[in-house]
DOTOR-763356 format. One line per 2 residues: number of its first residue (from 1); their letters; for each residue y, x, z of C-alpha. Coordinates in nm, 2 decimals. Example, Ala and Ser with C-alpha at 12.3 -4.5 7.8 and 13.67 -1.06 7.14 Angstrom:
! DOTOR-763356
1) as) -0.45 1.23 0.78; -0.11 1.37 0.71
//
This chain:
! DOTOR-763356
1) xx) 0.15 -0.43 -0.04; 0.33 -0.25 0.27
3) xx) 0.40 -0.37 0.60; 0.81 -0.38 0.67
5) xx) 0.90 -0.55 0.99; 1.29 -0.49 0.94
7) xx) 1.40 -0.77 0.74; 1.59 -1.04 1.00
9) xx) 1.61 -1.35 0.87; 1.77 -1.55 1.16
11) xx) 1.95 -1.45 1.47; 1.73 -1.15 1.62
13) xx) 1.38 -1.33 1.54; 1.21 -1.09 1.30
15) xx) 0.98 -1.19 1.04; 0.72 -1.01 0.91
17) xx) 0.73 -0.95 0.59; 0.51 -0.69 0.26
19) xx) 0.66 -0.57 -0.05; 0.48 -0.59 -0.38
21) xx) 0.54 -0.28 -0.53; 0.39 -0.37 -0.89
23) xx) 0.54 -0.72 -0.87; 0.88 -0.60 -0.69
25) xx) 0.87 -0.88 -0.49; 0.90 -0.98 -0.07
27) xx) 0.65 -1.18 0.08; 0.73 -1.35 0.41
29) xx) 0.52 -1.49 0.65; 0.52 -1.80 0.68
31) xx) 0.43 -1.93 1.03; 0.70 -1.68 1.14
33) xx) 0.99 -1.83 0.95; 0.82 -2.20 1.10
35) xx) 0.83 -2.04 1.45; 1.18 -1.95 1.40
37) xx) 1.35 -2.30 1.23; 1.17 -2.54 1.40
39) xx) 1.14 -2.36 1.79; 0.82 -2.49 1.79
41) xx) 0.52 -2.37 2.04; 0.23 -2.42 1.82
43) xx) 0.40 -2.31 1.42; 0.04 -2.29 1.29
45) xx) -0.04 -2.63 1.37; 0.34 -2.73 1.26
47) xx) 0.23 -2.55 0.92; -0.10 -2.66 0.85
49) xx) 0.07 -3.05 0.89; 0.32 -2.96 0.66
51) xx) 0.09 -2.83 0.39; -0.09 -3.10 0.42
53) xx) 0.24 -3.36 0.38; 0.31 -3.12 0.03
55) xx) -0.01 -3.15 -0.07; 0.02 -3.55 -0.05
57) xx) 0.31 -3.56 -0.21; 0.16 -3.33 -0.51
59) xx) 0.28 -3.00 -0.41; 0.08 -2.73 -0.58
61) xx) 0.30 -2.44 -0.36; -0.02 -2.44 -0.14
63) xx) -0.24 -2.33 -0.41; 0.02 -2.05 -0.50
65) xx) 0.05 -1.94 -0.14; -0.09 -1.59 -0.08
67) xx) -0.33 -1.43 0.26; -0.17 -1.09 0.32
69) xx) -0.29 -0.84 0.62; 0.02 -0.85 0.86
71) xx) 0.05 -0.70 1.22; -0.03 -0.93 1.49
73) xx) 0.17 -0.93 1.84; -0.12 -0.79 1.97
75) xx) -0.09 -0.50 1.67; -0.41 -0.60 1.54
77) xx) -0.40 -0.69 1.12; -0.45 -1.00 1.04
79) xx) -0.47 -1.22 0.72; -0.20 -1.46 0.76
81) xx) -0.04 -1.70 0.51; 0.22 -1.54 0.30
83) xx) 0.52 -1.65 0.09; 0.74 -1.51 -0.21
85) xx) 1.13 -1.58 -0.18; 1.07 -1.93 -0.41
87) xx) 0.83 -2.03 -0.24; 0.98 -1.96 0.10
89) xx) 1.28 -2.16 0.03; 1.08 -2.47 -0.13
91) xx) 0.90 -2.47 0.21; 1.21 -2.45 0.41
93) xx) 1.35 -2.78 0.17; 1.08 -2.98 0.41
95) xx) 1.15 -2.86 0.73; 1.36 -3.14 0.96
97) xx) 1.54 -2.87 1.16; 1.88 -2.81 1.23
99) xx) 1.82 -2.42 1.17; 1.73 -2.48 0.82
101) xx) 2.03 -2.73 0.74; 2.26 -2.44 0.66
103) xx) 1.99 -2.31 0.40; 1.95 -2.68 0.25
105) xx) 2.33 -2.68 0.17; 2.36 -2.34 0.03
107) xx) 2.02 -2.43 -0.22; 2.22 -2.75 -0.32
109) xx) 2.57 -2.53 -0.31; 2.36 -2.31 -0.58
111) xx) 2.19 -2.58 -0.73; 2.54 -2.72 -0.85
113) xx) 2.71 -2.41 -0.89; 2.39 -2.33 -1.18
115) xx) 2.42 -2.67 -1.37; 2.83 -2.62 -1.40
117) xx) 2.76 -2.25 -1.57; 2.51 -2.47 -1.80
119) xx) 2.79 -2.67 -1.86; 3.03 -2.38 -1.90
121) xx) 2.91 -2.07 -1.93; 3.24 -1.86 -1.79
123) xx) 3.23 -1.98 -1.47; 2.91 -1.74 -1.41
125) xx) 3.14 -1.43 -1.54; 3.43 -1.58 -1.25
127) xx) 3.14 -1.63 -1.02; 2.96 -1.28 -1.08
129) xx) 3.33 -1.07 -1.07; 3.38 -1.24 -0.72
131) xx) 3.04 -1.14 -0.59; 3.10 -0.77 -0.69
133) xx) 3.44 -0.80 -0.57; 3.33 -0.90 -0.24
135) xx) 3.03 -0.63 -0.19; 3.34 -0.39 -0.23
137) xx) 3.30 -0.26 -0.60; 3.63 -0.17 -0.85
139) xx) 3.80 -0.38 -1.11; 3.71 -0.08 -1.36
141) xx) 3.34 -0.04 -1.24; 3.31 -0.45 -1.31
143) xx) 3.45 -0.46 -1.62; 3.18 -0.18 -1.73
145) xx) 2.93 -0.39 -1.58; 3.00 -0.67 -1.75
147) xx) 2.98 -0.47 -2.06; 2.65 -0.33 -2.00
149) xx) 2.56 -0.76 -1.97; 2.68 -0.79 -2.29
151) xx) 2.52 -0.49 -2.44; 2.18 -0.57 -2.31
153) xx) 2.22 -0.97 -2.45; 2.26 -0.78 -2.77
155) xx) 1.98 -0.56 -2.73; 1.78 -0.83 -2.65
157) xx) 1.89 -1.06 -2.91; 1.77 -0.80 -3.16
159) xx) 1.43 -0.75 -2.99; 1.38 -1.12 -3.03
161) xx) 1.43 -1.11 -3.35; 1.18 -0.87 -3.40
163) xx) 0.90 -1.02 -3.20; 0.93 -0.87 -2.93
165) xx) 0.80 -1.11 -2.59; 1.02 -1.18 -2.28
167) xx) 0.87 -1.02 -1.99; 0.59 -0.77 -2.06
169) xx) 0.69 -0.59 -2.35; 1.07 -0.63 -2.26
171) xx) 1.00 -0.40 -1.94; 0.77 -0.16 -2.17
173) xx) 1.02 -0.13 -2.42; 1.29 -0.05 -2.16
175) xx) 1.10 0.21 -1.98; 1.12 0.34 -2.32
177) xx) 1.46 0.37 -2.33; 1.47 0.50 -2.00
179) xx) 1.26 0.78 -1.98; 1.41 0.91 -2.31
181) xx) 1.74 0.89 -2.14; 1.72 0.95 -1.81
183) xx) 1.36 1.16 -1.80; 1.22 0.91 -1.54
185) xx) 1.12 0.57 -1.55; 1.30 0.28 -1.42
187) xx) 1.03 0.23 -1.13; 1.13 0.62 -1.04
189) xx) 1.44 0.54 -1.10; 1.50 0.26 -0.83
191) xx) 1.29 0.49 -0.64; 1.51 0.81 -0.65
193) xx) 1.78 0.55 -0.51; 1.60 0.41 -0.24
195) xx) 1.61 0.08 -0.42; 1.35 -0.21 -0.42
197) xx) 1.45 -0.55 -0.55; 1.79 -0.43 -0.60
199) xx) 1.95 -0.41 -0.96; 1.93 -0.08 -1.08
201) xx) 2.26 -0.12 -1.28; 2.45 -0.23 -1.01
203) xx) 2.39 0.11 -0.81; 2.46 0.31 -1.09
205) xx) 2.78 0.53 -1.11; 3.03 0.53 -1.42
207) xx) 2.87 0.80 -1.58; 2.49 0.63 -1.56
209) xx) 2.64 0.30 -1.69; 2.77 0.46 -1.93
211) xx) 2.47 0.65 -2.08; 2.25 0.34 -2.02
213) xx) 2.49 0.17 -2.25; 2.52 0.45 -2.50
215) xx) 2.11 0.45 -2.50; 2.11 0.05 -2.58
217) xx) 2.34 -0.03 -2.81; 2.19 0.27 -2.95
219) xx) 1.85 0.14 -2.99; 2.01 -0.18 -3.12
221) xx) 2.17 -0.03 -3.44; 1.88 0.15 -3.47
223) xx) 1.63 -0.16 -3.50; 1.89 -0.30 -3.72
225) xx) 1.86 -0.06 -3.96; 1.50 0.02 -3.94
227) xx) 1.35 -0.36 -3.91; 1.05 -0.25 -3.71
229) xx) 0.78 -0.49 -3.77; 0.49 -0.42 -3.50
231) xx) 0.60 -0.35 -3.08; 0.46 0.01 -3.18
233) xx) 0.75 0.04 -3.39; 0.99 -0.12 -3.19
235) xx) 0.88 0.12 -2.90; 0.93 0.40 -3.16
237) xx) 1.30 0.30 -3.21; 1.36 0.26 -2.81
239) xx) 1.27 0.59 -2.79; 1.49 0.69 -3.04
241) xx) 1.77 0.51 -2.90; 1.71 0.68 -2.60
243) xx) 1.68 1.04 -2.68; 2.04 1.04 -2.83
245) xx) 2.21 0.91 -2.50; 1.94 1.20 -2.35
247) xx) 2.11 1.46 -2.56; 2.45 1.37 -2.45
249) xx) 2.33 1.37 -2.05; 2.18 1.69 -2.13
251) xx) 2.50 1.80 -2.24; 2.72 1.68 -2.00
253) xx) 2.45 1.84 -1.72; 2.54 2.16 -1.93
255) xx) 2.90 2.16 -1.91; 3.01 2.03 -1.55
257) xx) 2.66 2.17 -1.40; 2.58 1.83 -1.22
259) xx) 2.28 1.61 -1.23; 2.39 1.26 -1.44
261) xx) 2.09 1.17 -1.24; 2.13 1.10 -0.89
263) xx) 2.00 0.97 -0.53; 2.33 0.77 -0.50
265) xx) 2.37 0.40 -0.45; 2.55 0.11 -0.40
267) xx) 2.66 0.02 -0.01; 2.41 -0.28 0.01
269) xx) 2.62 -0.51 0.23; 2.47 -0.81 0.34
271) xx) 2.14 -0.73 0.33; 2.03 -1.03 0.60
273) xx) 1.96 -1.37 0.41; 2.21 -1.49 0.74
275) xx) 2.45 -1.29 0.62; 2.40 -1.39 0.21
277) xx) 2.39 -1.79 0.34; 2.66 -1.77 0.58
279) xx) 2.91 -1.64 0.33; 2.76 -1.85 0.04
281) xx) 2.84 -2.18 0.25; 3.15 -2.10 0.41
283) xx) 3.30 -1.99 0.09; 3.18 -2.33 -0.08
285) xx) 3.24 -2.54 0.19; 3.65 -2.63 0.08
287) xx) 3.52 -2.71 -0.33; 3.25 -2.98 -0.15
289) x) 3.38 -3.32 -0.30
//
């Protein structure tokens, strides 16, 4: 964990907040983000009666809650109730303040917007081209994005298929790929680019998408035509897979002497949750029926 006092959440109140490097994950403090919605004097005593309110009502969020070391106005460290993002906003769902009304309606405002792309599935391909249209990225560099979607469901699919588990062993076999690739891993990947719970794809240039691609649909024909039966062989064939897109950076590196590879990223616009709720509500506000 590591203290990072820059996140804002509303106006020019700042929270304190720790990153989890090995979960990639923020924590907020929570009497902070109390202090801040509800204006009041006291936010400990405010958030000791509300845990005690979810706890009557069968919350288990206090059990999941977290004591990290954060910095004191005094600049002493002290432990102090902390909160991931979920957590955070189911806490804010039982606040009564005016401040967190805006918050409420963009949770419902995503709420709905998840059930219609259960319903059908194309409106989260409209709903993702509009976001990166907004943050200021091309038509072309969308449409490749999309495709690198597609050629990771497929991936995926295939791992599935050969018993591969969701989670764990997904991010194994990836950093596979990766490091055959790329010659880092995806953690020094994100890391080269000054990324932390960014996508890694979406601060990737043409060329990067591109190999990534090459690298997993790659591995994909590979495991089709290999059927590996144990994840040592699957990790076999995602290195595999990844050593031929490795060849062709290696090559291209050769020809136009430039690193595939670089520090570059994405312009990360709105980067206060403000900003993210502001727009999310305004923009939904006219399709309210």
């Amino acid at each position: 964990m590591a203290d990072n006092n820059k996140i804002q959440l509303f106006e020019d109140r700042r929270i304190r907040t720790a990153w989890d490097e090995e979960k990639e994950e923020w924590y907020f403090s929570v009497v902070d983000v109390v202090e801040v919605l509800t204006g009041t004097e006291n936010p400990r005593r405010y958030w000791s009666d509300l845990k005690r309110k979810l706890k009557a009502e069968g919350s288990q969020l206090y059990d999941e809650i977290v004591q990290l070391r954060m910095t004191a106005e005094d600049g002493k460290k002290r432990f102090t109730d902390a909160a991931d993002t979920e957590q955070l906003l189911r806490i804010i769902q039982s606040i009564p303040s005016p401040k967190a009304e805006p918050l409420k309606r963009w949770l419902a405002a995503v709420g709905r917007a998840r059930i219609e792309e259960t319903i059908d599935p194309e409106q989260a391909i409209d709903r993702a081209v509009e976001i990166y249209l907004k943050k200021g990225y091309s038509e072309d560099w969308i449409h490749q994005r999309l495709l690198t979607i597609r050629i990771r469901n497929d991936l995926t699919a295939e791992w599935q298929k050969r018993g591969v588990q969701k989670g764990a062993e997904y991010a194994i076999l990836t950093d596979e790929i990766t490091k055959a690739w790329a010659g880092i891993n995806t953690r020094q990947y994100k890391t080269l680019k000054g990324l932390k719970k960014e996508n890694l794809r979406d601060n990737m240039s043409d060329l990067e998408l591109v190999l990534t691609m090459l690298a997993e649909a790659t591995t994909t024909e590979i495991s089709k035509t290999v059927k590996p039966e144990s994840f040592e062989e699957n990790q076999r064939t995602a290195r595999r897979g990844g050593r031929i897109a490795g060849n062709a950076r290696r090559e291209i590196e050769a020809d136009t002497g430039k690193p595939v590879i670089t520090e570059k990223n994405a312009a990360q616009l709105n980067t206060l949750v403000t900003d993210m709720i502001e727009d999310t509500v305004g923009g939904s506000g006219g399709d309210e029926k």
